[in-house]
C-alpha positions, 0 to 999 in steps of 0.5 A, spaced: 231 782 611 235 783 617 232 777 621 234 773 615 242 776 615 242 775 623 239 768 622 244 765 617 250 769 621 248 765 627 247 759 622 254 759 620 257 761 627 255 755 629 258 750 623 264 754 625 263 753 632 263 745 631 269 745 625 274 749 629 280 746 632 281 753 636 283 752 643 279 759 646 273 755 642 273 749 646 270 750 652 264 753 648 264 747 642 258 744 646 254 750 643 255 748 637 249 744 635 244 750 639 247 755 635 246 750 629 238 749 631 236 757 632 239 758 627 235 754 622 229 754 625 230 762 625 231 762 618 225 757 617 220 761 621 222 767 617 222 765 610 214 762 612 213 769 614 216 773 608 212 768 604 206 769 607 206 777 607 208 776 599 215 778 600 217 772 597 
């Protein structure tokens, strides 16, 4: 469960990462869409794994 909450908190860093108008996020904008990937990548790879063991 906690792969699932690390995963999403990922997930959303990078959808702040890409809306933010933030000067100190600028340099670290073009992370955004890596941020965004792993994140749901991770969140799927996880929900398969649950599934699979029965947990889901």
């Amino acid at each position: 469960m906690f792969g699932l909450i690390l995963a999403l908190g990922i997930l959303i860093f990078g959808f702040f990462l890409e809306t933010t108008k933030t000067p100190g996020f600028e340099s670290s904008k073009k992370f955004a869409w890596m941020f965004i990937a792993i994140g749901v990548l991770t969140v799927i790879g996880k929900l398969v794994i649950m599934y699979q063991k029965g947990e889901l």
